[in-house]
N, C-alpha and C positions, 0 to 999 in steps of 0.2 A: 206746206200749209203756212202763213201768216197768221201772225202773234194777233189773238183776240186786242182789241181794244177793251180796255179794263176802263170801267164804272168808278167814280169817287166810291170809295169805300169806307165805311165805319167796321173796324173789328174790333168786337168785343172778346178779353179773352178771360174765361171763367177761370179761378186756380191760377191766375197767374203768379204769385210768388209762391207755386208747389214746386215739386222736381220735374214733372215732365214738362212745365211751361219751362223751366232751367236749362234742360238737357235736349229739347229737340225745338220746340216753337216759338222761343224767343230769338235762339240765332238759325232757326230758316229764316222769319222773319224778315230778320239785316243782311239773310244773304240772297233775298230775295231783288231789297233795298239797294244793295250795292250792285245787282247785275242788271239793274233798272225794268225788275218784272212787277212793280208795282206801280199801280196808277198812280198819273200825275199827281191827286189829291188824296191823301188817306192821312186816316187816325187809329190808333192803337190805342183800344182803352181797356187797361188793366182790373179787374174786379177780384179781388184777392179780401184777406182776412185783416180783421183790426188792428190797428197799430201798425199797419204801414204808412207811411205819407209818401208825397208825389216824390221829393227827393229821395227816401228813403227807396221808391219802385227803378231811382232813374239808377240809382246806384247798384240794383240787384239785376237789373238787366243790364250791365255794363259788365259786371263780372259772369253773369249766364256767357253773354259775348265771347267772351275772352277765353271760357274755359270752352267751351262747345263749338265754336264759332268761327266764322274763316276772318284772317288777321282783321285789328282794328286799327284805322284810321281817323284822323281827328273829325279829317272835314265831312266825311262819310259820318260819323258818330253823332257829328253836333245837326249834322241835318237829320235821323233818324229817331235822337232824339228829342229833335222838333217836335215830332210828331207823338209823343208818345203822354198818355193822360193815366191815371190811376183813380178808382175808386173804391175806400174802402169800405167795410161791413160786408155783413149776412145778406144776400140776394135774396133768401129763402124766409127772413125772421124777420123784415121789418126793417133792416138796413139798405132798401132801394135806393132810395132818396137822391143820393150821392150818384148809383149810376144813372139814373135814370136822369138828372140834370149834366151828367159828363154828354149821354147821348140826344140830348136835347144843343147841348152849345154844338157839338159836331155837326150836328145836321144845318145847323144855322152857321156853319164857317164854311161848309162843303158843297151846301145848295141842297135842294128838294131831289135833284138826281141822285142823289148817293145813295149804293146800297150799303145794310149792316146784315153784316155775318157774325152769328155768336159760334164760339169754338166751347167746348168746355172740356178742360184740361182736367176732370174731376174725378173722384173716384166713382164705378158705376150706381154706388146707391144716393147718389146726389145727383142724378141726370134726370129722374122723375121731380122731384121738387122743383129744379133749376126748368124744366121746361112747364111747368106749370106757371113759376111766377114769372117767367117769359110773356106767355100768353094772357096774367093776368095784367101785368101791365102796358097791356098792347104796341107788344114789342117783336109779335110773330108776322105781322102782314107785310108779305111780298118778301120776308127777309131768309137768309139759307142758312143754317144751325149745322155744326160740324157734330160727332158723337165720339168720342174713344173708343177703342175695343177695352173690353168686351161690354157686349150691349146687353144688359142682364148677368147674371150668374147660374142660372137656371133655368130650364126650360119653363120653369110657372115664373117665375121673374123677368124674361123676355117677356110675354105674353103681356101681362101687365105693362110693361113699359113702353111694349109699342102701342098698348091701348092709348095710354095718356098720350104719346107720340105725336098719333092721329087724331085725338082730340085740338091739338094746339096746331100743326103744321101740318100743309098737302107733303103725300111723299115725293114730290119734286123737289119742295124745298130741303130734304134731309140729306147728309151726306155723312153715313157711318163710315169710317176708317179702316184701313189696316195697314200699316207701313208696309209692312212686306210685299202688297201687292207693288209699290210702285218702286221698286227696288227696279234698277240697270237689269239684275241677271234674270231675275220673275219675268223681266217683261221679257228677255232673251230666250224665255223656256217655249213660249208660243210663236217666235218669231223665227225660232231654228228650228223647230217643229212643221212651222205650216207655211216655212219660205224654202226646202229643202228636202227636196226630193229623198234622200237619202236616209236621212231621220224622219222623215213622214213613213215610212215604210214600215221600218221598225216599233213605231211606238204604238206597244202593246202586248197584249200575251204571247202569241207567237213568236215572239223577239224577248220580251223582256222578262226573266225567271224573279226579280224583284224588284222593290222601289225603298232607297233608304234618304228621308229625309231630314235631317240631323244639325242639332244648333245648340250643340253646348256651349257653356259660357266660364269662364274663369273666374268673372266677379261674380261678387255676393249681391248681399239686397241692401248692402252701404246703408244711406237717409231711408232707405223706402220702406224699410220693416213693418211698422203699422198697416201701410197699404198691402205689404207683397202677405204679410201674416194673414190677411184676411182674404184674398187671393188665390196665391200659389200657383205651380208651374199649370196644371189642367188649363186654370181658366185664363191667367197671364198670357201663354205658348199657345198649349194643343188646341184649344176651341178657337184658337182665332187664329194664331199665324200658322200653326201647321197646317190644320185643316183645311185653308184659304190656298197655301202652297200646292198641298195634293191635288185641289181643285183646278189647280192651274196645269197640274198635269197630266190627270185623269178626262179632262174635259173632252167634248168633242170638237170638228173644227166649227166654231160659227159662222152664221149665215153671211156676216160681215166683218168688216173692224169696227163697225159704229157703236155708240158705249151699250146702247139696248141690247144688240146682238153680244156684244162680251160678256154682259154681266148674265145674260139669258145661260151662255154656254156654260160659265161656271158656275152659276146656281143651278142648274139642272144636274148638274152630276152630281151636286152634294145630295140629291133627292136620292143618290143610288149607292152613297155611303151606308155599310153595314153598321146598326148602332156598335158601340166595341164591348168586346167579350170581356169581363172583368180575369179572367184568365189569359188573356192577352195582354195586360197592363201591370209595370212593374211601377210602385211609386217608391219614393227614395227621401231623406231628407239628411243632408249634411249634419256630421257630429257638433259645429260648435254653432247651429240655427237659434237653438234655443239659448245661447248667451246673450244675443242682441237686444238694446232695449227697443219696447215697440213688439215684441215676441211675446205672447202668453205663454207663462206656465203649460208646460202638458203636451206643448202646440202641435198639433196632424198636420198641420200644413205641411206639404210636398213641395220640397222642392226640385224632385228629379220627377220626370214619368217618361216611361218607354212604351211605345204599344204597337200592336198591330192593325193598320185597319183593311176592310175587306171591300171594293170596290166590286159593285153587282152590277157589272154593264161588259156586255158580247166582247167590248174589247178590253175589259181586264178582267174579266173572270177568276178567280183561282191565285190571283198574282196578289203577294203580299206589299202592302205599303207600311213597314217598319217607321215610327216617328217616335224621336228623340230629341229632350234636351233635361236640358240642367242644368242650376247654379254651382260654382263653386267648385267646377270640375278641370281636368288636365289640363284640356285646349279648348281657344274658343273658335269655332269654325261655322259655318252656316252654308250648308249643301245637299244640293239635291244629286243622287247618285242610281241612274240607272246598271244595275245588275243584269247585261245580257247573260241569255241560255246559251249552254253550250252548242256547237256547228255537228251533224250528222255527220261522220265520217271518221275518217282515222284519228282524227283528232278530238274526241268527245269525250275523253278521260282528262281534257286538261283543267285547270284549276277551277273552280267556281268564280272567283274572281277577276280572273284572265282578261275581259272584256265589259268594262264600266264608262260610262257617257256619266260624264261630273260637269255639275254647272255648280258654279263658288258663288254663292249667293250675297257675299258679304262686300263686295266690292264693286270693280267696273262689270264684271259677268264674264270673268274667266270660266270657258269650257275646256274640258281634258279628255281625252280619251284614251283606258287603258287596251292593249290588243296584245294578243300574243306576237312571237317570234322567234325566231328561229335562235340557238345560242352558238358563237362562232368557236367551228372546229371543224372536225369528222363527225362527229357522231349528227342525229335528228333531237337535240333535247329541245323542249319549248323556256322557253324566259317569257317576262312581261315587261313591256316597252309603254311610256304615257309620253306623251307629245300633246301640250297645248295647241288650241284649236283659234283662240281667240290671234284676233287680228294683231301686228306689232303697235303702241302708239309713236307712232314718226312724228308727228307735230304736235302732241299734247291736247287732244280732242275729246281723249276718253277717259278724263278723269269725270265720274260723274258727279251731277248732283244730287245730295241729299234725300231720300226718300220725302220728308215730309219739308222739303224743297218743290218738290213735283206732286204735293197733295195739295199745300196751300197755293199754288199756281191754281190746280185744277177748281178748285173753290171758288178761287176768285174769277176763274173764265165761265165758271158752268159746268164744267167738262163732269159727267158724272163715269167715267169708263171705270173708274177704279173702286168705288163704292158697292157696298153689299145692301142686298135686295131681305124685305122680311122675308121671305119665304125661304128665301138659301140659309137664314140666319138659323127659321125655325127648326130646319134639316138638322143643321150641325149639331143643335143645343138636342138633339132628339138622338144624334150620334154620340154623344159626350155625355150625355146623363146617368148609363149604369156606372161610369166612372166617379160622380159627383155624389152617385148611391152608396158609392163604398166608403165600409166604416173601420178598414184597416189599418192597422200601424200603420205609415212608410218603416220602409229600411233603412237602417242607418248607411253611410257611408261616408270615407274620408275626405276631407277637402282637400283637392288635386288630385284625385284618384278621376276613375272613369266612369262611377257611381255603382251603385248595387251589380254584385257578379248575377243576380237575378235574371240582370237584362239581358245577358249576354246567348239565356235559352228561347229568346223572340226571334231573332236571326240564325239560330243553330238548323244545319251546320256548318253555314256562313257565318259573317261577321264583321260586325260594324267594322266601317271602312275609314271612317274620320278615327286616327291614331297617330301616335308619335311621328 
Protein backbone atom coordinates (compact mmCIF):
# COMPACT_ATOMS: atom_id res chain seq x y z
CA UNK A 1 0.00 0.00 0.00
CA UNK A 2 1.32 3.68 -0.55
CA UNK A 3 2.00 6.30 1.96
CA UNK A 4 -1.44 8.34 2.54
CA UNK A 5 -0.67 11.90 1.37
CA UNK A 6 -0.90 13.79 4.70
CA UNK A 7 -3.15 17.15 4.88
CA UNK A 8 -1.29 20.58 6.29
CA UNK A 9 -1.91 19.87 9.73
CA UNK A 10 -2.35 21.88 12.94
CA UNK A 11 -1.71 19.70 16.23
CA UNK A 12 -2.57 20.82 19.26
CA UNK A 13 -1.11 19.14 22.20
CA UNK A 14 -3.02 19.49 25.63
CA UNK A 15 -0.47 18.88 28.75
CA UNK A 16 2.34 19.42 26.87
CA UNK A 17 4.93 20.15 29.36
CA UNK A 18 3.47 16.94 31.69
CA UNK A 19 5.46 13.58 31.47
CA UNK A 20 3.61 11.73 29.08
CA UNK A 21 3.90 14.60 26.43
CA UNK A 22 7.95 14.20 27.83
CA UNK A 23 8.20 10.58 27.48
CA UNK A 24 6.25 9.35 24.54
CA UNK A 25 4.71 12.36 22.27
CA UNK A 26 7.12 14.88 21.85
CA UNK A 27 9.88 12.53 20.68
CA UNK A 28 7.40 10.27 18.24
CA UNK A 29 6.75 13.60 17.12
CA UNK A 30 10.56 14.35 15.76
CA UNK A 31 10.89 10.91 14.97
CA UNK A 32 8.16 11.03 12.96
CA UNK A 33 9.91 14.44 11.61
CA UNK A 34 12.96 13.00 10.85
CA UNK A 35 11.67 9.92 8.70
CA UNK A 36 9.76 12.38 6.73
CA UNK A 37 6.13 10.86 7.91
CA UNK A 38 4.86 14.39 8.33
CA UNK A 39 3.18 16.61 6.07
CA UNK A 40 4.99 19.09 4.12
CA UNK A 41 3.34 21.90 6.29
CA UNK A 42 2.48 21.38 10.05
CA UNK A 43 2.46 23.24 13.24
CA UNK A 44 2.95 22.06 16.87
CA UNK A 45 1.17 24.07 19.25
CA UNK A 46 1.89 23.35 22.72
CA UNK A 47 -1.02 24.28 25.45
CA UNK A 48 0.55 23.57 28.78
CA UNK A 49 0.28 25.50 32.21
CA UNK A 50 1.36 29.06 33.40
CA UNK A 51 4.67 30.14 33.51
CA UNK A 52 5.93 28.55 30.59
CA UNK A 53 7.11 30.84 27.68
CA UNK A 54 7.74 29.81 23.93
CA UNK A 55 11.67 29.54 24.80
CA UNK A 56 11.03 28.10 27.89
CA UNK A 57 8.62 25.05 25.71
CA UNK A 58 11.49 25.02 23.02
CA UNK A 59 13.99 24.06 25.71
CA UNK A 60 11.65 21.39 27.33
CA UNK A 61 11.19 19.58 24.21
CA UNK A 62 14.72 19.63 23.47
CA UNK A 63 15.52 17.76 26.35
CA UNK A 64 11.98 15.44 26.08
CA UNK A 65 14.21 14.73 22.67
CA UNK A 66 17.30 13.83 23.98
CA UNK A 67 16.12 11.79 26.87
CA UNK A 68 13.28 9.65 25.05
CA UNK A 69 14.12 10.32 21.48
CA UNK A 70 16.22 8.92 18.64
CA UNK A 71 19.65 10.82 18.42
CA UNK A 72 19.48 14.77 17.82
CA UNK A 73 20.79 16.56 14.97
CA UNK A 74 21.10 20.24 14.62
CA UNK A 75 19.73 20.57 11.20
CA UNK A 76 16.92 18.03 11.84
CA UNK A 77 16.37 20.07 15.36
CA UNK A 78 16.40 23.72 13.97
CA UNK A 79 13.98 22.70 11.17
CA UNK A 80 11.39 20.92 13.95
CA UNK A 81 11.73 23.44 15.87
CA UNK A 82 10.65 25.74 13.31
CA UNK A 83 7.65 24.43 13.71
CA UNK A 84 6.94 24.33 17.14
CA UNK A 85 4.47 27.22 18.98
CA UNK A 86 3.45 27.18 22.71
CA UNK A 87 0.42 28.57 24.40
CA UNK A 88 0.08 29.23 27.86
CA UNK A 89 -2.82 29.11 30.56
CA UNK A 90 -5.95 27.24 31.58
CA UNK A 91 -7.86 25.98 28.47
CA UNK A 92 -10.62 25.14 30.77
CA UNK A 93 -10.81 28.87 33.23
CA UNK A 94 -10.63 31.55 30.91
CA UNK A 95 -6.97 31.17 29.66
CA UNK A 96 -7.99 30.54 25.89
CA UNK A 97 -7.07 33.40 24.46
CA UNK A 98 -3.57 32.64 23.82
CA UNK A 99 -4.47 29.20 22.09
CA UNK A 100 -7.05 30.24 20.45
CA UNK A 101 -4.88 33.19 18.58
CA UNK A 102 -1.71 30.44 18.20
CA UNK A 103 -4.53 28.49 16.14
CA UNK A 104 -5.86 31.16 14.45
CA UNK A 105 -2.00 32.48 12.92
CA UNK A 106 -1.66 28.68 11.99
CA UNK A 107 -4.38 28.27 9.99
CA UNK A 108 -3.52 31.70 8.28
CA UNK A 109 0.22 30.37 7.55
CA UNK A 110 -1.01 26.77 6.48
CA UNK A 111 -3.98 27.84 4.34
CA UNK A 112 -7.80 26.89 4.71
CA UNK A 113 -6.80 23.13 3.80
CA UNK A 114 -5.22 22.27 7.08
CA UNK A 115 -6.49 19.96 9.34
CA UNK A 116 -6.23 20.38 13.42
CA UNK A 117 -5.91 17.43 15.56
CA UNK A 118 -6.17 17.99 19.39
CA UNK A 119 -4.27 15.12 21.38
CA UNK A 120 -4.78 15.58 25.15
CA UNK A 121 -1.85 14.20 26.99
CA UNK A 122 -4.07 14.83 30.34
CA UNK A 123 -5.14 13.18 33.12
CA UNK A 124 -8.73 11.50 32.47
CA UNK A 125 -10.64 13.84 34.80
CA UNK A 126 -9.61 16.77 32.53
CA UNK A 127 -10.91 15.32 29.15
CA UNK A 128 -14.58 16.25 29.91
CA UNK A 129 -13.73 19.90 30.59
CA UNK A 130 -11.11 20.10 27.89
CA UNK A 131 -13.69 18.69 25.30
CA UNK A 132 -16.22 20.90 26.16
CA UNK A 133 -14.18 24.11 25.94
CA UNK A 134 -13.10 22.55 22.68
CA UNK A 135 -16.47 22.72 21.43
CA UNK A 136 -17.24 26.00 23.01
CA UNK A 137 -14.86 27.59 21.17
CA UNK A 138 -15.61 26.33 17.91
CA UNK A 139 -12.72 24.45 17.63
CA UNK A 140 -14.68 20.74 17.03
CA UNK A 141 -15.72 21.13 13.22
CA UNK A 142 -14.41 18.71 10.85
CA UNK A 143 -11.28 18.31 13.30
CA UNK A 144 -10.13 14.62 14.83
CA UNK A 145 -9.38 14.65 18.92
CA UNK A 146 -6.97 11.99 20.08
CA UNK A 147 -8.18 10.60 23.93
CA UNK A 148 -5.52 8.69 26.52
CA UNK A 149 -6.40 5.63 28.11
CA UNK A 150 -8.02 5.36 30.28
CA UNK A 151 -11.28 6.88 29.20
CA UNK A 152 -13.08 7.43 32.45
CA UNK A 153 -12.30 5.61 35.56
CA UNK A 154 -15.56 4.02 36.15
CA UNK A 155 -18.07 2.46 34.51
CA UNK A 156 -20.59 5.73 35.59
CA UNK A 157 -17.53 8.02 34.64
CA UNK A 158 -17.25 6.56 31.03
CA UNK A 159 -20.88 7.04 30.59
CA UNK A 160 -20.75 10.43 31.38
CA UNK A 161 -17.85 11.22 29.46
CA UNK A 162 -18.72 9.67 26.36
CA UNK A 163 -22.04 11.56 26.87
CA UNK A 164 -20.15 15.03 26.66
CA UNK A 165 -18.08 13.24 23.84
CA UNK A 166 -21.03 13.02 21.64
CA UNK A 167 -22.20 16.16 22.45
CA UNK A 168 -19.06 18.03 20.85
CA UNK A 169 -17.66 15.50 18.24
CA UNK A 170 -19.25 12.76 15.52
CA UNK A 171 -17.50 9.30 16.67
CA UNK A 172 -15.59 9.50 13.45
CA UNK A 173 -13.87 12.18 14.45
CA UNK A 174 -12.56 10.45 17.90
CA UNK A 175 -9.66 8.30 18.17
CA UNK A 176 -9.19 6.77 21.80
CA UNK A 177 -5.70 5.04 22.29
CA UNK A 178 -3.96 2.35 23.56
CA UNK A 179 -0.25 1.85 22.85
CA UNK A 180 -0.31 -1.57 23.29
CA UNK A 181 -2.37 -2.08 20.47
CA UNK A 182 0.11 -0.78 18.01
CA UNK A 183 3.10 -2.41 19.43
CA UNK A 184 5.29 -4.76 16.49
CA UNK A 185 4.53 -8.11 18.71
CA UNK A 186 0.25 -7.20 19.40
CA UNK A 187 0.12 -6.77 15.82
CA UNK A 188 2.17 -10.29 15.32
CA UNK A 189 -0.26 -12.05 17.62
CA UNK A 190 -3.20 -11.80 14.87
CA UNK A 191 -0.85 -12.03 12.03
CA UNK A 192 0.80 -15.64 13.21
CA UNK A 193 -2.56 -16.42 14.22
CA UNK A 194 -4.63 -16.00 11.08
CA UNK A 195 -1.50 -16.14 8.31
CA UNK A 196 -0.52 -19.72 9.76
CA UNK A 197 -1.97 -22.73 9.47
CA UNK A 198 -0.32 -24.36 12.22
CA UNK A 199 -1.10 -21.89 15.10
CA UNK A 200 -4.60 -21.20 13.54
CA UNK A 201 -5.26 -24.66 14.70
CA UNK A 202 -4.32 -24.52 17.99
CA UNK A 203 -5.69 -21.36 19.15
CA UNK A 204 -7.99 -22.31 21.67
CA UNK A 205 -9.30 -24.69 24.45
CA UNK A 206 -8.56 -27.79 22.83
CA UNK A 207 -5.00 -26.83 22.52
CA UNK A 208 -4.40 -24.27 24.96
CA UNK A 209 -4.68 -25.26 29.06
CA UNK A 210 -3.97 -21.32 29.78
CA UNK A 211 -3.25 -17.86 28.80
CA UNK A 212 -0.63 -15.76 30.88
CA UNK A 213 -0.38 -12.27 29.99
CA UNK A 214 2.37 -10.47 32.05
CA UNK A 215 4.06 -6.84 32.24
CA UNK A 216 5.84 -6.30 35.14
CA UNK A 217 7.92 -3.46 35.47
CA UNK A 218 11.13 -2.55 37.54
CA UNK A 219 10.42 1.25 37.72
CA UNK A 220 8.45 3.03 40.17
CA UNK A 221 6.02 5.92 39.57
CA UNK A 222 9.44 8.46 39.53
CA UNK A 223 7.49 12.38 38.63
CA UNK A 224 4.20 10.63 38.23
CA UNK A 225 3.08 10.09 41.85
CA UNK A 226 0.13 12.51 41.99
CA UNK A 227 -1.32 11.05 38.67
CA UNK A 228 -0.35 7.23 39.31
CA UNK A 229 -1.82 7.96 43.43
CA UNK A 230 -5.01 8.78 41.89
CA UNK A 231 -4.81 6.06 39.37
CA UNK A 232 -3.13 2.86 40.11
CA UNK A 233 -2.23 -0.39 38.48
CA UNK A 234 -6.37 -1.48 37.72
CA UNK A 235 -7.01 1.43 35.91
CA UNK A 236 -3.30 2.54 34.54
CA UNK A 237 -2.69 -1.67 33.10
CA UNK A 238 -5.58 -3.94 33.62
CA UNK A 239 -8.57 -1.84 32.12
CA UNK A 240 -6.79 -0.73 29.29
CA UNK A 241 -3.61 -2.56 28.11
CA UNK A 242 -4.37 -5.89 29.40
CA UNK A 243 -7.70 -6.18 28.79
CA UNK A 244 -7.07 -4.66 25.12
CA UNK A 245 -4.09 -7.42 24.86
CA UNK A 246 -6.43 -10.41 25.77
CA UNK A 247 -8.85 -9.09 23.22
CA UNK A 248 -6.29 -9.44 20.77
CA UNK A 249 -6.14 -12.81 21.50
CA UNK A 250 -9.40 -14.07 22.57
CA UNK A 251 -10.93 -12.63 19.37
CA UNK A 252 -12.33 -14.23 16.43
CA UNK A 253 -10.99 -14.14 13.03
CA UNK A 254 -12.58 -10.94 11.30
CA UNK A 255 -14.49 -10.66 8.39
CA UNK A 256 -11.37 -8.50 6.98
CA UNK A 257 -8.28 -6.52 7.77
CA UNK A 258 -10.15 -3.32 7.20
CA UNK A 259 -10.07 -1.22 10.52
CA UNK A 260 -14.29 -1.67 10.88
CA UNK A 261 -13.83 -5.34 10.56
CA UNK A 262 -10.72 -5.23 13.39
CA UNK A 263 -11.97 -3.09 15.72
CA UNK A 264 -15.71 -5.06 15.30
CA UNK A 265 -13.51 -8.50 15.99
CA UNK A 266 -12.00 -7.11 19.21
CA UNK A 267 -14.88 -5.38 20.59
CA UNK A 268 -17.00 -8.25 20.29
CA UNK A 269 -15.13 -10.60 22.44
CA UNK A 270 -14.83 -8.11 25.21
CA UNK A 271 -18.75 -8.46 25.21
CA UNK A 272 -17.95 -12.15 26.34
CA UNK A 273 -15.39 -11.19 28.98
CA UNK A 274 -16.47 -12.64 32.52
CA UNK A 275 -16.85 -9.42 34.81
CA UNK A 276 -13.76 -10.50 37.42
CA UNK A 277 -14.31 -12.46 40.56
CA UNK A 278 -13.04 -10.29 43.30
CA UNK A 279 -11.51 -13.69 44.55
CA UNK A 280 -9.57 -14.03 41.52
CA UNK A 281 -7.72 -10.65 42.09
CA UNK A 282 -4.69 -10.14 44.06
CA UNK A 283 -3.77 -6.35 44.73
CA UNK A 284 -0.37 -5.40 46.05
CA UNK A 285 1.33 -2.14 46.78
CA UNK A 286 5.17 -1.82 47.17
CA UNK A 287 6.76 -1.08 50.83
CA UNK A 288 8.33 2.31 50.24
CA UNK A 289 4.74 3.79 47.81
CA UNK A 290 3.95 5.78 50.51
CA UNK A 291 7.38 7.75 50.97
CA UNK A 292 6.82 9.45 47.62
CA UNK A 293 5.82 13.02 47.50
CA UNK A 294 2.47 13.40 45.56
CA UNK A 295 1.32 9.99 47.67
CA UNK A 296 -1.53 10.62 50.36
CA UNK A 297 -1.21 9.52 53.67
CA UNK A 298 -2.99 6.09 54.18
CA UNK A 299 -2.85 5.65 50.34
CA UNK A 300 -4.91 2.07 48.75
CA UNK A 301 -3.65 2.75 45.67
CA UNK A 302 -2.39 -0.59 44.10
CA UNK A 303 0.19 -0.78 42.57
CA UNK A 304 0.56 -4.56 41.77
CA UNK A 305 -2.76 -6.51 40.66
CA UNK A 306 -2.91 -10.23 39.49
CA UNK A 307 -6.21 -11.73 38.25
CA UNK A 308 -7.91 -14.11 36.51
CA UNK A 309 -10.28 -13.47 33.63
CA UNK A 310 -12.76 -15.88 32.33
CA UNK A 311 -13.39 -15.68 28.48
CA UNK A 312 -17.31 -17.09 27.60
CA UNK A 313 -16.91 -17.91 23.89
CA UNK A 314 -17.12 -21.89 22.32
CA UNK A 315 -13.56 -21.26 21.78
CA UNK A 316 -12.15 -20.51 25.26
CA UNK A 317 -14.49 -21.84 27.43
CA UNK A 318 -13.02 -22.95 30.68
CA UNK A 319 -9.38 -21.56 29.83
CA UNK A 320 -7.93 -19.19 32.22
CA UNK A 321 -6.46 -15.82 31.23
CA UNK A 322 -3.94 -15.07 34.22
CA UNK A 323 -3.11 -11.02 33.94
CA UNK A 324 -0.27 -9.45 35.67
CA UNK A 325 1.79 -6.50 36.24
CA UNK A 326 3.40 -4.32 38.64
CA UNK A 327 5.63 -1.47 39.61
CA UNK A 328 8.52 -1.85 41.36
CA UNK A 329 9.10 -5.50 40.84
CA UNK A 330 12.16 -8.17 39.78
CA UNK A 331 12.11 -7.79 35.90
CA UNK A 332 10.50 -5.74 33.58
CA UNK A 333 9.17 -7.93 30.77
CA UNK A 334 5.90 -7.58 28.67
CA UNK A 335 4.43 -11.18 27.20
CA UNK A 336 2.02 -12.97 26.17
CA UNK A 337 2.50 -16.76 26.84
CA UNK A 338 0.40 -19.51 25.57
CA UNK A 339 0.34 -22.62 28.12
CA UNK A 340 -0.43 -25.65 25.80
CA UNK A 341 -2.28 -28.88 27.27
CA UNK A 342 -0.66 -31.76 27.60
CA UNK A 343 -0.49 -34.51 24.19
CA UNK A 344 -2.73 -37.93 24.81
CA UNK A 345 -0.33 -40.62 25.02
CA UNK A 346 2.65 -41.92 26.79
CA UNK A 347 3.65 -38.72 27.20
CA UNK A 348 0.94 -36.90 29.29
CA UNK A 349 2.69 -36.91 32.54
CA UNK A 350 5.22 -34.47 31.39
CA UNK A 351 5.62 -30.93 32.81
CA UNK A 352 2.71 -28.40 32.70
CA UNK A 353 4.98 -26.12 31.24
CA UNK A 354 6.85 -28.28 28.68
CA UNK A 355 4.95 -26.68 25.61
CA UNK A 356 4.47 -22.53 25.64
CA UNK A 357 4.04 -20.19 22.39
CA UNK A 358 5.59 -16.71 23.85
CA UNK A 359 5.27 -13.47 21.97
CA UNK A 360 7.73 -10.75 23.73
CA UNK A 361 5.63 -7.96 23.51
CA UNK A 362 8.29 -5.41 24.40
CA UNK A 363 10.21 -5.21 21.42
CA UNK A 364 10.43 -6.10 17.67
CA UNK A 365 7.87 -9.39 18.46
CA UNK A 366 10.22 -12.04 19.39
CA UNK A 367 8.23 -15.47 19.26
CA UNK A 368 9.64 -18.58 21.29
CA UNK A 369 8.48 -21.70 21.41
CA UNK A 370 9.04 -24.15 24.40
CA UNK A 371 8.50 -28.23 23.42
CA UNK A 372 9.62 -30.96 24.94
CA UNK A 373 12.58 -33.39 24.08
CA UNK A 374 14.15 -36.05 24.33
CA UNK A 375 17.47 -35.80 26.89
CA UNK A 376 20.75 -37.51 25.39
CA UNK A 377 21.72 -40.97 26.52
CA UNK A 378 20.07 -44.49 26.97
CA UNK A 379 17.58 -43.85 28.86
CA UNK A 380 13.57 -41.93 27.46
CA UNK A 381 13.93 -38.80 30.06
CA UNK A 382 11.92 -35.70 28.61
CA UNK A 383 14.00 -32.16 28.86
CA UNK A 384 12.57 -28.67 27.62
CA UNK A 385 14.12 -27.25 24.50
CA UNK A 386 12.81 -23.05 23.47
CA UNK A 387 14.12 -22.12 20.04
CA UNK A 388 13.11 -18.61 18.65
CA UNK A 389 10.85 -18.46 16.00
CA UNK A 390 11.33 -14.90 14.88
CA UNK A 391 13.02 -14.42 11.69
CA UNK A 392 17.06 -13.47 11.93
CA UNK A 393 17.55 -9.47 11.21
CA UNK A 394 20.32 -9.72 8.22
CA UNK A 395 19.83 -6.03 6.98
CA UNK A 396 18.49 -4.11 9.98
CA UNK A 397 14.62 -3.89 8.82
CA UNK A 398 13.24 -4.99 12.03
CA UNK A 399 14.10 -2.56 14.40
CA UNK A 400 10.76 -1.18 14.90
CA UNK A 401 8.95 1.87 15.35
CA UNK A 402 7.68 3.23 18.38
CA UNK A 403 4.15 2.39 19.37
CA UNK A 404 2.90 5.80 19.50
CA UNK A 405 5.18 6.39 16.33
CA UNK A 406 2.43 4.31 14.48
CA UNK A 407 -0.50 6.02 16.53
CA UNK A 408 0.35 9.50 15.51
CA UNK A 409 1.03 8.26 11.93
CA UNK A 410 -2.45 6.66 11.96
CA UNK A 411 -4.07 10.02 13.16
CA UNK A 412 -2.66 11.86 10.88
CA UNK A 413 -3.68 9.41 7.73
CA UNK A 414 -7.19 8.54 9.22
CA UNK A 415 -6.35 5.11 9.70
CA UNK A 416 -8.81 4.34 12.63
CA UNK A 417 -7.61 0.14 12.96
CA UNK A 418 -6.21 0.62 16.24
CA UNK A 419 -8.72 2.69 18.10
CA UNK A 420 -11.31 1.45 20.65
CA UNK A 421 -15.14 1.66 19.93
CA UNK A 422 -17.69 2.94 23.07
CA UNK A 423 -19.22 -0.17 23.19
CA UNK A 424 -15.90 -2.51 23.58
CA UNK A 425 -14.90 0.46 26.17
CA UNK A 426 -18.35 -0.05 28.08
CA UNK A 427 -17.68 -4.14 28.14
CA UNK A 428 -14.41 -3.62 29.83
CA UNK A 429 -15.40 -0.95 32.40
CA UNK A 430 -18.36 -3.56 33.28
CA UNK A 431 -15.42 -6.39 33.38
CA UNK A 432 -13.16 -4.17 35.78
CA UNK A 433 -15.76 -2.65 38.00
CA UNK A 434 -16.27 -5.50 41.00
CA UNK A 435 -12.44 -4.78 41.16
CA UNK A 436 -12.81 -0.86 41.34
CA UNK A 437 -15.68 -2.00 44.13
CA UNK A 438 -13.15 -3.28 46.21
CA UNK A 439 -12.32 -1.76 49.47
CA UNK A 440 -9.37 -3.88 50.59
CA UNK A 441 -5.97 -3.25 51.71
CA UNK A 442 -3.33 -4.23 48.92
CA UNK A 443 -0.65 -6.22 50.17
CA UNK A 444 2.39 -5.04 50.97
CA UNK A 445 5.46 -6.35 49.07
CA UNK A 446 9.15 -5.73 48.60
CA UNK A 447 10.62 -3.72 45.84
CA UNK A 448 12.49 -6.13 43.56
CA UNK A 449 10.66 -9.09 44.73
CA UNK A 450 7.89 -10.60 42.36
CA UNK A 451 4.99 -8.90 44.44
CA UNK A 452 2.44 -10.48 46.88
CA UNK A 453 3.17 -14.53 47.34
CA UNK A 454 -0.78 -14.19 47.08
CA UNK A 455 -0.50 -14.28 43.34
CA UNK A 456 1.19 -17.02 42.96
CA UNK A 457 -2.37 -19.17 44.09
CA UNK A 458 -4.08 -17.55 40.55
CA UNK A 459 -1.93 -19.93 38.40
CA UNK A 460 -1.37 -22.75 41.01
CA UNK A 461 -0.35 -25.44 40.11
CA UNK A 462 1.36 -23.79 37.44
CA UNK A 463 3.15 -20.70 37.43
CA UNK A 464 4.08 -17.45 36.25
CA UNK A 465 6.52 -17.98 33.50
CA UNK A 466 8.19 -14.40 33.35
CA UNK A 467 11.11 -15.29 36.15
CA UNK A 468 14.70 -14.95 36.60
Amino acid sequence: MSEPTLRPTIFVLFGATGDLAKRMVLPALYQLDVAGLLPDRWRLIGSGRDGFTADRFLAHVHRSIAMFGPPLRQTQWDRFAGRLRFASGDFTAGGHGALVAEIADARAELGSDSQLVHYLAVPPAAFGPLTISIGDHDLARGVRIVYEKPFGTSQSTFAQLDEIVHKVFDESQVYRIDHFLSKEATQDLHVVRFANGVFADMWGRHRVASVQIDCPETLGVADRAPFYDSTGAVLDMLATHLLQVAAEVAMEPPASLGPNDMITARESVIASFRPFDPADVVLGQYDTYQDLDGVRPGSRTETFVAATLWVDTPRWKGVPFHLRTGKRMHRTAQSVNLVLAPVDGPFAASPREANVLRFDLGGAGDIELTMSTKTPGIGLELDTFTTSLTPPDTDGTRDPLPPYVRLLHDVLAGDRSLVTRPDGLADAWEVVQPILDLRRRPLPYAPGSWGPHAADRLVAPSRWLTRD
